[in-house]
N, C-alpha and C positions, 0 to 999 in steps of 0.2 A: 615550661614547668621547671622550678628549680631542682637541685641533684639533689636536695634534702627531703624532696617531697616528691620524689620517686621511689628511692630507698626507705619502708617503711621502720622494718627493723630485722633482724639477722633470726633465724629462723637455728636455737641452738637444743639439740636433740641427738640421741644417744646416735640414730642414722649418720645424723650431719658431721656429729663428730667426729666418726668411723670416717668419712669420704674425705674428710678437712683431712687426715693423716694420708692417706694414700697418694702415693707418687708413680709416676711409671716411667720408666726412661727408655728413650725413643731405641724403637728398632729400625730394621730395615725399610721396611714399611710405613714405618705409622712414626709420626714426632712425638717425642715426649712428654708428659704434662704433668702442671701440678695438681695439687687438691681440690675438690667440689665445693665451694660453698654456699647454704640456702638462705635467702634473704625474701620475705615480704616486701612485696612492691607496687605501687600506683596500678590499678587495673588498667587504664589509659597509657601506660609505657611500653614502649615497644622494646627488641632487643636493642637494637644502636643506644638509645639514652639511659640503660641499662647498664650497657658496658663504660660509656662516658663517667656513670654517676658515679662507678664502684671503682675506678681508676684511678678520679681526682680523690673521691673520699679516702680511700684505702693507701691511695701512692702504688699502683702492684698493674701488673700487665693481663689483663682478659684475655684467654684464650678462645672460649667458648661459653656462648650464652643460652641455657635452655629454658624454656619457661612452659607454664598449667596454671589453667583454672581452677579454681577450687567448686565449686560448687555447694551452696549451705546446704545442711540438714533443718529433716526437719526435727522441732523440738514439741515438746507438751512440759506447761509447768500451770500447774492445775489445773483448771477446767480450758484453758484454752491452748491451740498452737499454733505453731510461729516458723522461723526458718531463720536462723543463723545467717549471719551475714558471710558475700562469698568476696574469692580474694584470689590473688594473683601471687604465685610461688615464681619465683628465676634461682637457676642453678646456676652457677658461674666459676666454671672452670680455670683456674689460673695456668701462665707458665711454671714450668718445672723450680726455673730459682726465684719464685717468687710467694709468699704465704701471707695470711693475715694471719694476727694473735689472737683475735677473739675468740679465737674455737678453740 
């Protein structure tokens, strides 16, 4: 599968934006990280070709890749109904000195 057709498209929402901002720097304990960001992606993609796609696209280091199914609803639009198509969300945690602009 190519990286273009993993990555659907960037998932950009008042939430997402809020996590794009947030940094935390590492304690004792725990390593420091940078911002969250959501992106729509191939239901067939796993995390590894995940973190590959949004590395080469972005230029930027994955820390951490989380991902959910979406599940459709269902819908009514007049007399009949249907269900929304479902879909696959990845959250993608960057390094601390690393960010994309899109958000």
């Amino acid at each position: 599968m190519d990286i273009y057709h993993i990555i659907r498209r960037p998932l950009v929402t008042e939430q997402g934006t809020h996590q794009s901002k947030q940094t935390f720097a590492a304690t004792r304990t725990r390593p420091g990280r940078g911002g969250a960001y959501s992106f729509e992606v191939h239901p067939d993609a796993n995390k590894i070709q995940i973190r590959n796609a949004i590395e080469k696209i972005y230029n930027v280091k994955v820390q951490k890749v989380r991902t959910s199914l979406r599940q459709g609803k269902r819908r009514r639009y007049r007399h009949k109904s249907g269900i929304t198509r479902s879909w696959k969300r990845a959250v993608v945690v960057l390094n601390p000195e690393h960010h994309i602009d899109l958000f």
